[in-house]
Structure formats: structure tokens, C-alpha cells
KOLKE-698618 format. One line per 2 residues: number of its first residue (from 1); their letters; for each residue x, y, z of N, C-alpha, C, O. Coordinates in nm, 2 decimals, m for minus. Last residue first. Layout:
// KOLKE-698618
NUM) a) X/Y/Z/X/Y/Z/X/Y/Z/X/Y/Z  ...
***
This chain:
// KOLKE-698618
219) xx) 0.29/m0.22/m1.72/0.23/m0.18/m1.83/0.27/m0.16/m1.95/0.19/m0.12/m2.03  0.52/m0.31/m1.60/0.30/m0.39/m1.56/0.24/m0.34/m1.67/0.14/m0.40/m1.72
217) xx) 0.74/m0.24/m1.59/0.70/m0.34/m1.55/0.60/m0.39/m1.59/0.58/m0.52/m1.60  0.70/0.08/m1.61/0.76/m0.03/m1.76/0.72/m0.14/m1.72/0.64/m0.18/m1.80
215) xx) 0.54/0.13/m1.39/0.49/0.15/m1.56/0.56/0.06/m1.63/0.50/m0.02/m1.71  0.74/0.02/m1.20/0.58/m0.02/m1.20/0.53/0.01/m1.33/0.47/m0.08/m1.39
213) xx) 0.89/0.18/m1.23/0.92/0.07/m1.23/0.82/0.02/m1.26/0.80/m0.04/m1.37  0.84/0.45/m1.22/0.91/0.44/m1.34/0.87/0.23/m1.35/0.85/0.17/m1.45
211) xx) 0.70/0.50/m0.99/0.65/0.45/m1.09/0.70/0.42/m1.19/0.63/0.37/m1.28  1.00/0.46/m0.84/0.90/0.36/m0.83/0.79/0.34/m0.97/0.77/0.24/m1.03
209) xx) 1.11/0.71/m0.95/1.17/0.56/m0.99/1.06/0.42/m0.96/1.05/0.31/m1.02  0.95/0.88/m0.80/0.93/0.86/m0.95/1.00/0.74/m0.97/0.93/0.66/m1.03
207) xx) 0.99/0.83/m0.53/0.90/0.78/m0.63/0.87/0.81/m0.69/0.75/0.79/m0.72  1.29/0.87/m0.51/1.22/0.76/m0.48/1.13/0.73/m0.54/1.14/0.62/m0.61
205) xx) 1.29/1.14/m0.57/1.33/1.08/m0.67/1.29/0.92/m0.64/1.25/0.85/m0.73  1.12/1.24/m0.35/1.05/1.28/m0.47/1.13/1.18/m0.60/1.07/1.14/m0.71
203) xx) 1.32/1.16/m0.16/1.18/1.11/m0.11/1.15/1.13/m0.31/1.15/1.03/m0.38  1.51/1.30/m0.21/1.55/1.20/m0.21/1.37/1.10/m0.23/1.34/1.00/m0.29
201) xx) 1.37/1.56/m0.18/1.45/1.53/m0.32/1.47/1.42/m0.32/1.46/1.38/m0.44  1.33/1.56/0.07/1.24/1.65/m0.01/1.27/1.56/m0.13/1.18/1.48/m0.18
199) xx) 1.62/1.53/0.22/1.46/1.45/0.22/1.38/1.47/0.12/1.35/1.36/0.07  1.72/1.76/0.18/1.77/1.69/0.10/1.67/1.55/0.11/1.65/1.47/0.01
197) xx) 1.60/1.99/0.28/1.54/1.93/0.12/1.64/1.85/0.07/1.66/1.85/m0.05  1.56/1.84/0.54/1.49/1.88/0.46/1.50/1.88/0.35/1.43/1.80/0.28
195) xx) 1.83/1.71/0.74/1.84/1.77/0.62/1.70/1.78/0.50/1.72/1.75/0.38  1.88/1.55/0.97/1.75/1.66/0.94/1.80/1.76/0.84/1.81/1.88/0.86
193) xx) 2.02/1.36/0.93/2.14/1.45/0.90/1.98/1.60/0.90/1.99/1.70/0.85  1.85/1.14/0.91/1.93/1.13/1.01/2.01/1.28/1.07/2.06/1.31/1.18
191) xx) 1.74/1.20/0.73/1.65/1.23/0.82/1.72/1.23/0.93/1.69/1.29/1.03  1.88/1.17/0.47/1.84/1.29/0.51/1.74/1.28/0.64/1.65/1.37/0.64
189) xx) 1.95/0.91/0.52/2.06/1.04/0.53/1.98/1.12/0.57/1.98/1.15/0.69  1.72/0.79/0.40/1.76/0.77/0.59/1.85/0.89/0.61/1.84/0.97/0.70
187) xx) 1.72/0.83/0.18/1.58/0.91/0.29/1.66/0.95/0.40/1.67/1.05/0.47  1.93/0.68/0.09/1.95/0.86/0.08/1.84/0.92/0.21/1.86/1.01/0.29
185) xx) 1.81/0.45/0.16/1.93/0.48/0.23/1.91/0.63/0.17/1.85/0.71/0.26  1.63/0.44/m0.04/1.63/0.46/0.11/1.72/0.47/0.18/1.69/0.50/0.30
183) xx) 1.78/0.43/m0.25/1.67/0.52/m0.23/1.66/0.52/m0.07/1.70/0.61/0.00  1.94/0.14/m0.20/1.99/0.27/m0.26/1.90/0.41/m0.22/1.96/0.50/m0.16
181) xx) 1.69/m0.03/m0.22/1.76/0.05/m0.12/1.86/0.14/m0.07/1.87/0.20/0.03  1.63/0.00/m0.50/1.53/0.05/m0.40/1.58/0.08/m0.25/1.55/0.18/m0.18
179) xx) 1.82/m0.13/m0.60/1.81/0.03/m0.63/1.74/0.09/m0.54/1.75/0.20/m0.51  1.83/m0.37/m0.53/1.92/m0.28/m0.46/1.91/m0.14/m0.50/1.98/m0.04/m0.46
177) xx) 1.57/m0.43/m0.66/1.57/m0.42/m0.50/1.70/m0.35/m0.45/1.70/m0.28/m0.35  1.64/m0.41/m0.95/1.56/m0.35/m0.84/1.52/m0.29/m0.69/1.48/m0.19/m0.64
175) xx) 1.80/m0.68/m0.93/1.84/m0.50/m0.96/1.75/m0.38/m0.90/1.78/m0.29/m0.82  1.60/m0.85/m0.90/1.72/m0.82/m0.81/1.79/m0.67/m0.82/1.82/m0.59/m0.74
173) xx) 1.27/m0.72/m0.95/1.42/m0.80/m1.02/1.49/m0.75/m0.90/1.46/m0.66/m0.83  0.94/m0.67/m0.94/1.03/m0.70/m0.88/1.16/m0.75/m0.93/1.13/m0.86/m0.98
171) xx) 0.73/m0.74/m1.12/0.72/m0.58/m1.08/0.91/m0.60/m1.08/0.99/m0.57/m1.18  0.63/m0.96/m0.99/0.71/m0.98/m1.12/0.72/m0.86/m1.17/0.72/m0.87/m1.29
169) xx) 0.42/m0.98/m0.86/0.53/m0.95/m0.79/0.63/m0.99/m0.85/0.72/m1.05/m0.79  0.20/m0.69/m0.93/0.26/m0.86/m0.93/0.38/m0.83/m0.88/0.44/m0.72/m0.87
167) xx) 0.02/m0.47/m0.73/0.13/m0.45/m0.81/0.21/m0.58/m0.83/0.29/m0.59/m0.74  m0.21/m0.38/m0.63/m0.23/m0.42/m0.73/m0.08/m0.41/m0.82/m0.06/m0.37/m0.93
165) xx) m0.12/m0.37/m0.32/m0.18/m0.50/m0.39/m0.23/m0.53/m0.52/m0.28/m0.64/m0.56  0.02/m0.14/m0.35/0.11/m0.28/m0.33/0.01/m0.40/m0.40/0.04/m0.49/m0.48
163) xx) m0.14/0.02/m0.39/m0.03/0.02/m0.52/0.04/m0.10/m0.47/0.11/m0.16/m0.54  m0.32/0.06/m0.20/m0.38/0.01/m0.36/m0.25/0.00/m0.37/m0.25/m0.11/m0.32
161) xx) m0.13/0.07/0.04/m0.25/m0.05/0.03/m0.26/m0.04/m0.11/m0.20/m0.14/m0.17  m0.05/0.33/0.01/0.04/0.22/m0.07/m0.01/0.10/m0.04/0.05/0.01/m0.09
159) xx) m0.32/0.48/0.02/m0.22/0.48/m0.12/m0.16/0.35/m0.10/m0.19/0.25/m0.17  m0.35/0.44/0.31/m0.45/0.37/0.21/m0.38/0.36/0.04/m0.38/0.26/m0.03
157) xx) m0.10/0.56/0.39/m0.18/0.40/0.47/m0.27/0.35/0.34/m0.25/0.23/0.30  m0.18/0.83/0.33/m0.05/0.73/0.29/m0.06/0.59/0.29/m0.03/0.51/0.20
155) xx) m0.39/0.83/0.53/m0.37/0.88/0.40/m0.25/0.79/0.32/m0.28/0.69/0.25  m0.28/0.83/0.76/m0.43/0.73/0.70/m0.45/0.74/0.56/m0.51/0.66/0.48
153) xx) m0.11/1.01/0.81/m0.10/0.87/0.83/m0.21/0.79/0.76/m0.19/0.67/0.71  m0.26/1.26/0.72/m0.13/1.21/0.70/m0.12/1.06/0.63/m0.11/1.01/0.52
151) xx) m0.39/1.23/0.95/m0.43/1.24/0.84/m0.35/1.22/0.76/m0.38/1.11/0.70  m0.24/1.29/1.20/m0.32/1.13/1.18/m0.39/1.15/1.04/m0.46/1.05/1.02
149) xx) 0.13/1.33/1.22/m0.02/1.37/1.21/m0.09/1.25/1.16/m0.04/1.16/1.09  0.36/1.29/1.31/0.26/1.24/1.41/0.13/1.35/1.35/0.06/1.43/1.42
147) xx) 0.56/1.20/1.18/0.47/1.33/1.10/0.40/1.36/1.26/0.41/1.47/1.31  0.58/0.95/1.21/0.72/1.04/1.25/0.66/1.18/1.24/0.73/1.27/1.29
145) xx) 0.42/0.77/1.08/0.39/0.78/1.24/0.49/0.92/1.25/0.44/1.00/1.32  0.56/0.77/0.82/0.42/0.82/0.83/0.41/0.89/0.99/0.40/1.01/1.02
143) xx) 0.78/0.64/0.92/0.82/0.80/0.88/0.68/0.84/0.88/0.66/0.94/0.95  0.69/0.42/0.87/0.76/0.47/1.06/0.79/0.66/1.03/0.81/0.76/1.10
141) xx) 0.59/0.35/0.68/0.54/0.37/0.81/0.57/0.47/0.94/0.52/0.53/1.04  0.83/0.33/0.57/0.75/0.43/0.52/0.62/0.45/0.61/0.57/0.56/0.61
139) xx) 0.90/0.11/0.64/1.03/0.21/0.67/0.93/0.34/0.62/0.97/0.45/0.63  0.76/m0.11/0.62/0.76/m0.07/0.72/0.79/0.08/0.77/0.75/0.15/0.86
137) xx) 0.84/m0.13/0.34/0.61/m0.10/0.38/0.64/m0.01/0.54/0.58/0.10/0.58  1.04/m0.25/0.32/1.00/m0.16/0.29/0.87/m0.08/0.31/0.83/0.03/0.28
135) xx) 0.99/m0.52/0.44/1.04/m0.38/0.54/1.07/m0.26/0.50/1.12/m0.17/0.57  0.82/m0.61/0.29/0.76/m0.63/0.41/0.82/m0.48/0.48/0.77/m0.38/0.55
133) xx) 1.03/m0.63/0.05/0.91/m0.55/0.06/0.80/m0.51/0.18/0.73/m0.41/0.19  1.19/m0.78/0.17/1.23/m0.64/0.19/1.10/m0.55/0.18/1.07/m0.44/0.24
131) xx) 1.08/m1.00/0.24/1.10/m0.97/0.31/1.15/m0.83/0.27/1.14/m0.76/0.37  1.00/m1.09/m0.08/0.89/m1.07/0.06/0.92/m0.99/0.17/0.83/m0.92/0.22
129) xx) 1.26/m1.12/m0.20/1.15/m0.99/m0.22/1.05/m1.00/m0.13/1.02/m0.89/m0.08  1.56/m1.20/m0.12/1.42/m1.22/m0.04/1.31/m1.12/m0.07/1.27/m1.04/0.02
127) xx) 1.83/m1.13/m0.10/1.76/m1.16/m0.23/1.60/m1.22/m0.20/1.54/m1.27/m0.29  2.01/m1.09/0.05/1.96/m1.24/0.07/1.87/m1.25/m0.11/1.86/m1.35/m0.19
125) xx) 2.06/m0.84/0.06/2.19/m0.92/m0.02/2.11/m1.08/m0.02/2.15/m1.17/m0.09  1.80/m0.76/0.16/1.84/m0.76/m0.06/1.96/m0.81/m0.05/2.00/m0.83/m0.16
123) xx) 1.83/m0.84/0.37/1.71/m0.92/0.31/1.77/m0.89/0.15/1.79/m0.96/0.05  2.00/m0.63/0.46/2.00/m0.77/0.48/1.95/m0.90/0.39/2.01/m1.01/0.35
121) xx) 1.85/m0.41/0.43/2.00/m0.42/0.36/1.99/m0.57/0.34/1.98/m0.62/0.23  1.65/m0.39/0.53/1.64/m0.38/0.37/1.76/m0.43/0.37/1.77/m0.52/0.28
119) xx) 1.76/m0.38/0.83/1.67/m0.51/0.76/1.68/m0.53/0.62/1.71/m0.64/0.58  1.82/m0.11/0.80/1.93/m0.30/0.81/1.86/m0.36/0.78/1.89/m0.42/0.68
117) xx) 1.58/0.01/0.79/1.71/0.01/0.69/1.79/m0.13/0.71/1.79/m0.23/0.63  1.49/m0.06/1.07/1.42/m0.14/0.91/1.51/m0.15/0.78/1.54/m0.25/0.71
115) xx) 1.73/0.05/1.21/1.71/m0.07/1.22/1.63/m0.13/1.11/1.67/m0.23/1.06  1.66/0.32/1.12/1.76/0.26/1.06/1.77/0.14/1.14/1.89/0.10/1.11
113) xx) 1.36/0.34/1.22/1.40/0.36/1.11/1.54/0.30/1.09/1.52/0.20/1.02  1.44/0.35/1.50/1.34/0.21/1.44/1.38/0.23/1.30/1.43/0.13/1.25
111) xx) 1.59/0.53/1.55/1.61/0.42/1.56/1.59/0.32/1.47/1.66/0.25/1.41  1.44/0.77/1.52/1.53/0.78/1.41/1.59/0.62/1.42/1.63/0.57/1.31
109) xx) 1.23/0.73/1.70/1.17/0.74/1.58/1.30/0.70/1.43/1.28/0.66/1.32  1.42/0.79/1.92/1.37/0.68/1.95/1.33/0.65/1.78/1.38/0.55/1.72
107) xx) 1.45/1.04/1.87/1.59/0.99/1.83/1.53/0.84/1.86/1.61/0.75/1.83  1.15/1.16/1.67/1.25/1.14/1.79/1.36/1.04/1.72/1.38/0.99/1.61
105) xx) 1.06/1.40/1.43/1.05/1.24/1.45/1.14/1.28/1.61/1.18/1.39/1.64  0.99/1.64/1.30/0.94/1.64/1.45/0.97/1.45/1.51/0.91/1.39/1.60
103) xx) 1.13/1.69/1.10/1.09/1.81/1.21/1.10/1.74/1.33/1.17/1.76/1.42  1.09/1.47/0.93/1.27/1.57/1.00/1.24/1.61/1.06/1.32/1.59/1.15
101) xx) 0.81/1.47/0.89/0.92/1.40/0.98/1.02/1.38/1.02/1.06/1.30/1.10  0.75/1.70/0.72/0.75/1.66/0.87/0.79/1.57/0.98/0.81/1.59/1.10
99) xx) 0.88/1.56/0.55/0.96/1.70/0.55/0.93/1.69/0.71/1.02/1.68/0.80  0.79/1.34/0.42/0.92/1.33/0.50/0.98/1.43/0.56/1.10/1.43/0.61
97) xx) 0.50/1.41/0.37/0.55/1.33/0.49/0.72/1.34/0.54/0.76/1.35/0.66  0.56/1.57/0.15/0.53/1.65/0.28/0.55/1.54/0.39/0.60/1.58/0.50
95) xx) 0.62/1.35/0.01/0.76/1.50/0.00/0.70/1.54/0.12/0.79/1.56/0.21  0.44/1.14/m0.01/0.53/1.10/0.08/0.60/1.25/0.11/0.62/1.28/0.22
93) xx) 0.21/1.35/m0.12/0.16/1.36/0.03/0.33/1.27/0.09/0.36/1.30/0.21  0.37/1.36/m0.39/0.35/1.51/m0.36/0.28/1.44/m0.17/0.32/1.52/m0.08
91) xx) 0.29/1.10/m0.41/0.41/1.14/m0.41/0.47/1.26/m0.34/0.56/1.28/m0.26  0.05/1.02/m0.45/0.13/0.96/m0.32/0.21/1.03/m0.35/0.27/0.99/m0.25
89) xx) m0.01/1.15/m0.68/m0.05/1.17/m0.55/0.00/1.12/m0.42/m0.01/1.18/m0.31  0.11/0.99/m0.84/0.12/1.12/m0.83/0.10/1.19/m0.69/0.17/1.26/m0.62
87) xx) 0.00/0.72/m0.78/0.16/0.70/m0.76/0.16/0.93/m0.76/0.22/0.99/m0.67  m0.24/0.80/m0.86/m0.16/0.71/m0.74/m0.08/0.78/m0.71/m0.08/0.88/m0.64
85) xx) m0.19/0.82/m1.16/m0.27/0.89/m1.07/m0.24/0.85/m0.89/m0.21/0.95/m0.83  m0.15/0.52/m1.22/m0.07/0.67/m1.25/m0.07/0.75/m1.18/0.03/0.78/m1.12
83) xx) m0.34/0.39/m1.18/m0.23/0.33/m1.10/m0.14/0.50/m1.10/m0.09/0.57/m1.01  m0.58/0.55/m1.31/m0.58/0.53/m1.20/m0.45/0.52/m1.10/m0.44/0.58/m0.99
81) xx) m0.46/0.46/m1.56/m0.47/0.59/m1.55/m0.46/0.62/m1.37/m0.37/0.68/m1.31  m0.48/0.15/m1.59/m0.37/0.22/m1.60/m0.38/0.38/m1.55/m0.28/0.40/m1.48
79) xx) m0.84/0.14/m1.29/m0.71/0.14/m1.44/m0.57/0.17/m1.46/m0.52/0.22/m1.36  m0.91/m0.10/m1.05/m0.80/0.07/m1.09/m0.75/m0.01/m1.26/m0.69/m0.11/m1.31
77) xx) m1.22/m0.20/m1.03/m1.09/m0.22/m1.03/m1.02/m0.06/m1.04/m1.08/0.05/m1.04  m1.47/m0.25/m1.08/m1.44/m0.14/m1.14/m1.31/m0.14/m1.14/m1.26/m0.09/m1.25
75) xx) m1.75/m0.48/m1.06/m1.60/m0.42/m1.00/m1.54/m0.37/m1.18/m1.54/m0.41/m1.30  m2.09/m0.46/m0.99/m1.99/m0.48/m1.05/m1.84/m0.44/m1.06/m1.83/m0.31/m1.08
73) xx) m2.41/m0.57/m0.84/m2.29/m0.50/m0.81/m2.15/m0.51/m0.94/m2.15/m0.63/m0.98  m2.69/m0.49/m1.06/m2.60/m0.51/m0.96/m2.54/m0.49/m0.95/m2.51/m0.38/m1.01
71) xx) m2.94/m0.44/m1.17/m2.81/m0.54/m1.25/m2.75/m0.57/m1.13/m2.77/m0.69/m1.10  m3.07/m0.26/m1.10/m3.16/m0.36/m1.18/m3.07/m0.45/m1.24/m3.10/m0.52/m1.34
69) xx) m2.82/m0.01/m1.11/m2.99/m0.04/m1.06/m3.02/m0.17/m1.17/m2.99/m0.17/m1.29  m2.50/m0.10/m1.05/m2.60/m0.04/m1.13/m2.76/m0.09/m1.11/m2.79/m0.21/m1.11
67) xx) m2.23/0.00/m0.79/m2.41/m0.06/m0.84/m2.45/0.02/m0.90/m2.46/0.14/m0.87  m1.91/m0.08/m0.84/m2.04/0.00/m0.89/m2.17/m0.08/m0.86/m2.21/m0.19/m0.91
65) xx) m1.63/m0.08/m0.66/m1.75/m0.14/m0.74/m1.87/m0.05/m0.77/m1.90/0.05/m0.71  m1.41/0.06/m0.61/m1.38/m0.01/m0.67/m1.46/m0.13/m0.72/m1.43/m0.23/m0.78
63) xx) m1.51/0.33/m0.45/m1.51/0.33/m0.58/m1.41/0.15/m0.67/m1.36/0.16/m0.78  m1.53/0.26/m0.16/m1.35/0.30/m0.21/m1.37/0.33/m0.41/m1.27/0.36/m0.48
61) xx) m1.78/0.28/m0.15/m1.70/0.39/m0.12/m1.57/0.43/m0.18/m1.52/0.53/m0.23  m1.78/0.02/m0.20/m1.82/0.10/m0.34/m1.80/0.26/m0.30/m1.79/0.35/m0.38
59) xx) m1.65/m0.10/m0.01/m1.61/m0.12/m0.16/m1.66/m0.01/m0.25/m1.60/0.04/m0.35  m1.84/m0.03/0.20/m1.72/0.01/0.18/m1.64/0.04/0.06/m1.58/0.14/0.03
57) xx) m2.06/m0.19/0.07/m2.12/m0.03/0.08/m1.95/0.02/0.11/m1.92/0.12/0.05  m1.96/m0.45/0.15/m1.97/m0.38/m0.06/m2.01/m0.26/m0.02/m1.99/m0.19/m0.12
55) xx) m1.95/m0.50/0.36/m1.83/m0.52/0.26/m1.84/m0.43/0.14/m1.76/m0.36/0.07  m2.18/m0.55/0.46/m2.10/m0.37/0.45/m1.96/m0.39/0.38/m1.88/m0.30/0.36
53) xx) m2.25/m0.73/0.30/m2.34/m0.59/0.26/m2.24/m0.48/0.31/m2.21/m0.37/0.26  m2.10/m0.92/0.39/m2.06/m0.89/0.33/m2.15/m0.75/0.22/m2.11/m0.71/0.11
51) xx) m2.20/m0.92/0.70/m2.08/m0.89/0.63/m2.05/m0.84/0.48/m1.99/m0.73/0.46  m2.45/m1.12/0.59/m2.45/m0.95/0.70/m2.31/m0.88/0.66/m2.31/m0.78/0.59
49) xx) m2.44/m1.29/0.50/m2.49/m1.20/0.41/m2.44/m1.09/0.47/m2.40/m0.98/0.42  m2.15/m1.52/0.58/m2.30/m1.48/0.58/m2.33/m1.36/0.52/m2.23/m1.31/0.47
47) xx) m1.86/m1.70/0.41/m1.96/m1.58/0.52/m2.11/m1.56/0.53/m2.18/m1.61/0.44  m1.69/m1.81/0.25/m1.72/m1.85/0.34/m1.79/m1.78/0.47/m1.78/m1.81/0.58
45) xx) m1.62/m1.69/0.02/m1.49/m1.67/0.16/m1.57/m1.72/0.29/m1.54/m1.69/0.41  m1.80/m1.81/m0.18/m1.62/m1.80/m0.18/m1.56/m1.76/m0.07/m1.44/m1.80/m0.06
43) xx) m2.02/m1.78/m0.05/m1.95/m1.89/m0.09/m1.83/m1.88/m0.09/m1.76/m1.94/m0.01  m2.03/m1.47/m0.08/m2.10/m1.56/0.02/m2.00/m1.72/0.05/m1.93/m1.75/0.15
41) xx) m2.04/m1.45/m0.27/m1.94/m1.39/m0.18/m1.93/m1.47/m0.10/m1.83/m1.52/m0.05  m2.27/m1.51/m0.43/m2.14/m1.57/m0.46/m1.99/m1.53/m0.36/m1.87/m1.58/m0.38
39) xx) m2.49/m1.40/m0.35/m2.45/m1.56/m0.32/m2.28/m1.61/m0.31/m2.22/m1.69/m0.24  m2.42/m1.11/m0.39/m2.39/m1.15/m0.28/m2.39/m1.30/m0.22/m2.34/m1.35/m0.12
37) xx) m2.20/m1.13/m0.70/m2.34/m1.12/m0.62/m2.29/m1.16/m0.45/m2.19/m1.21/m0.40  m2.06/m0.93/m0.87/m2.05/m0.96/m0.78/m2.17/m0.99/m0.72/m2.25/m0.90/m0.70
35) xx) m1.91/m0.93/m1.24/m2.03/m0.94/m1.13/m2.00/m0.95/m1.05/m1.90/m1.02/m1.06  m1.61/m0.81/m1.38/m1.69/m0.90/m1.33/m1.81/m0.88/m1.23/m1.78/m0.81/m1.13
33) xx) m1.48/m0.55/m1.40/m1.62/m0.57/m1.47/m1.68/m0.70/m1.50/m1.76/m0.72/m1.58  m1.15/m0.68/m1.30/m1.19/m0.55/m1.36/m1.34/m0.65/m1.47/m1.33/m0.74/m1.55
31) xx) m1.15/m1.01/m1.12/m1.11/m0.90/m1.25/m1.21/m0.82/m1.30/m1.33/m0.85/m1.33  m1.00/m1.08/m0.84/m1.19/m1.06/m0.90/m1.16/m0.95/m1.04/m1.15/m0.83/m1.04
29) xx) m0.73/m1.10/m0.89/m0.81/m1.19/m0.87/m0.94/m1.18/m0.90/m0.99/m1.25/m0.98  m0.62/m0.85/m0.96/m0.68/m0.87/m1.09/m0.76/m1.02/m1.00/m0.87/m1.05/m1.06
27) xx) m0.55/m0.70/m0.72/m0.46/m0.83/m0.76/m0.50/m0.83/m0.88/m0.40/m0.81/m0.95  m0.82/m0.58/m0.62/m0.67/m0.50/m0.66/m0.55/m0.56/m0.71/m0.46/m0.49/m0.75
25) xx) m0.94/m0.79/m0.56/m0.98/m0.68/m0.64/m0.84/m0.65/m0.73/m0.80/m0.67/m0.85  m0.83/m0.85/m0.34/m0.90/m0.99/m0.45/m0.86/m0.87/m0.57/m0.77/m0.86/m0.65
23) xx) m0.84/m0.67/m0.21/m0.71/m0.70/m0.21/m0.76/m0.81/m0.34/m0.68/m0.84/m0.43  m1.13/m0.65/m0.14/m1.06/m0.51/m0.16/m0.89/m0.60/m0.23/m0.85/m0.53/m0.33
21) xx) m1.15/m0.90/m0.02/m1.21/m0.86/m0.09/m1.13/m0.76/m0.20/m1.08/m0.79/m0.31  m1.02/m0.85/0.24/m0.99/m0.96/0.13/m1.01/m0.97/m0.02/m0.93/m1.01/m0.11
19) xx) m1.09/m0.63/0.35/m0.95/m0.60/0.35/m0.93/m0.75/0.25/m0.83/m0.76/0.20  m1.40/m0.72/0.41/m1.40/m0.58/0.29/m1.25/m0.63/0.28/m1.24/m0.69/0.18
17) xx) m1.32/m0.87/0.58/m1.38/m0.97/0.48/m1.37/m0.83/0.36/m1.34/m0.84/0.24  m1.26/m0.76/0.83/m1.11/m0.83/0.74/m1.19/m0.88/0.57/m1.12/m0.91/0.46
15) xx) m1.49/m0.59/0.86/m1.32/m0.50/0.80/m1.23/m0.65/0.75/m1.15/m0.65/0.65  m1.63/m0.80/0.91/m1.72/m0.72/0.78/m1.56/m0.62/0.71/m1.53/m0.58/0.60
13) xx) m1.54/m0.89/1.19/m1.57/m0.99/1.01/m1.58/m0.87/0.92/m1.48/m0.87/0.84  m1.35/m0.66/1.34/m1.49/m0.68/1.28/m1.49/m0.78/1.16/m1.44/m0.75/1.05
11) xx) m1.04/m0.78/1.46/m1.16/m0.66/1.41/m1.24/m0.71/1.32/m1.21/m0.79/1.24  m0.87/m0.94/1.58/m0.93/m0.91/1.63/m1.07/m0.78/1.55/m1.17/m0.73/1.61
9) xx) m0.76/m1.09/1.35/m0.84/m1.15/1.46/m0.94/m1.04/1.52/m1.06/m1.05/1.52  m0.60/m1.06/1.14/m0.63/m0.95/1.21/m0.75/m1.01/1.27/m0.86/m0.98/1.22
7) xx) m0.57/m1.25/0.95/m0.45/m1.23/1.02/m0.49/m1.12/1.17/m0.42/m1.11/1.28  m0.90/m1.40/0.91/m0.77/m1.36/0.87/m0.66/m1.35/0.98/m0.65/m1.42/1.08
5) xx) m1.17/m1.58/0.83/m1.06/m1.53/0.90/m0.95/m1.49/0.86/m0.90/m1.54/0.76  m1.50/m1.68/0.80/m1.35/m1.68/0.75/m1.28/m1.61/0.89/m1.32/m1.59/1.00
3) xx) m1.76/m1.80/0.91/m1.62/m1.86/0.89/m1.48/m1.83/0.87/m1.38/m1.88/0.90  m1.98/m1.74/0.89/m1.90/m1.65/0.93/m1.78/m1.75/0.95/m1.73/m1.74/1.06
1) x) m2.24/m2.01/1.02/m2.15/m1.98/0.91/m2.05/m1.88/0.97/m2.01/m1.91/1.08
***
């Protein structure tokens, strides 16, 4: 058996099969206080038992299932409160990411960044929500890496994992996307121009507009 697969070849069944899972989840695909047995996992992504035990001891780390004794496993999902909660806390850790990464990014660091910029630009006159979103994920990476701290990084890494995958992609309008790059283009100012709190401010109005969008949008 162990059949499935993903994009990430190379790491452990049990990380891509929890990273499917985890994302089933976070979509509404396994919807909030459905059961999870382990037959049934089994089945649907096509694995053996071994996997998907540490699937669910991850999962229930990440708090997005519960075992209850003498019932089982059951998904817990993120509530409205939760998505909220998010978006807060990512906010106050992007303001400190982008401060550190005026400091200490390179002119190699400031590159990659306004090359993803072009990308955003590109892709929203194309009108391509996959692709900007893709190089939106990117352009917030490369500022993560720019911190070069690894807590940081792992941190941020996991926030916009939940808020991307539980966010439809009817979130999204054309207006949107050029507002979104509107926002990043200010970031890019201020990192290019190591302008601190003009980062500070650009970063903090970023994501409130984000959750602004995501609340009226989804909720």
C-alpha cells in the first residue's frame, strides 16, 4: 500500500500525508466535527495505518482534531474567532518581520524581492489569481528568510499555511488583487528605501486590509 504522493517527494509519507490532511481540513473539505477513523483515512488517500497515526498525533498537536476517549478522533477545524485571531497575530509577528528585514536583508535579498514584485505586477494585469497568489506567498517569504531568524521564519510559515488554505478562492476579485499589490509595492518602498517605520506601517496596513477582505468575503 502507501500509495499516495505529493509534490514534496522527498519527505516522510507521514509529513506530506499530515500536509493533505491538514489542508482537507482547513478548506472545509473534511468539515468542522466530522469523524475521522483511521479506516477511513486509510482509504481515501490511499495509505497504510503507520502514517497516518502520526498524521493524527500531529493534527491533534496542531489542535485541529480532538480525541475523545471511547469515540475517537474528531476535527475541530478553525472557527470565525480562530481565522480572526490569525490574522492578529500574524500581524504584530509580519510588523517585526519586516523591521528585521530592513536591517539585515542583502542587496542580493532586495533583488529577489523586487523581481516577485514584477511577478505580482505581471500576473494582476494578466488577472491570474493563482499566480499572484503563488508570488504573493513568495514575496512574504523572502522577507521571512530576510529576518534570518529561524523562529521567525517557522512562525509566519505556519500562520499563512492556515489562512491560505482555509481561505476560498472567491475571497479574491480583480480589485483586489491590484489593491494587494498596491500594498506591496509600499513594503517594497520601504525596504528598498530601509525605511523602518515606513515598513512598519505599510506591513500593519497590509494586514488589516487583508483581514478586512477575508472577513467581509467569507464571513
Amino acid at each position: 500500500m502507501d500509495n499516495y504522493s505529493n509534490d514534496k517527494s522527498s519527505q516522510p509519507l507521514s509529513a506530506g500525508l499530515y500536509q493533505e490532511i491538514q489542508k482537507d481540513i482547513l478548506s472545509g473539505e473534511i468539515p468542522s466535527d466530522s469523524k475521522l477513523t483511521e479506516a477511513a483515512v486509510c482509504k481515501r488517500y490511499n495509505v497504510s495505518r503507520t502514517p497516518v497515526r502520526e498524521a493524527f498525533r500531529q493534527l491533534e498537536a496542531d489542535g485541529l482534531i480532538e480525541n475523545i476517549p471511547n469515540r475517537g478522533a474528531f476535527v475541530t477545524g478553525l472557527s470565525r474567532r480562530d481565522i480572526s485571531d490569525l490574522f492578529d497575530m500574524r500581524t504584530l509577528f509580519e510588523i517585526q518581520a519586516v523591521e528585521w528585514a530592513i536591517k539585515r536583508m542583502t542587496a542580493e535579498d532586495i533583488d529577489a524581492l523586487k523581481e516577485t514584485l514584477e511577478f505580482m505586477e505581471f500576473y494582476t494585469l494578466k488577472d491570474d489569481l493563482d499566480k499572484v497568489l503563488a508570488f504573493n506567498s513568495q514575496f512574504h517569504n523572502i522577507l521571512y528568510a530576510g529576518t534570518k531568524d529561524r523562529m521567525i521564519q517557522k512562525t509566519l510559515t505556519a500562520y499563512q499555511t492556515y489562512l491560505k488554505h482555509s481561505a476560498p478562492a472567491k475571497t479574491y476579485t480583480g480589485d483586489n488583487l491590484k489593491m494587494i499589490l498596491e500594498e506591496h509595492k509600499a513594503i517594497f518602498a520601504a525596504v528598498e528605501n530601509k525605511n523602518v517605520a515606513a515598513g512598519r506601517k505599510a506591513m500593519e496596513y497590509h494586514m488589516e486590509q487583508s483581514k478586512l477582505r477575508r472577513i467581509s468575503k467569507y464571513f
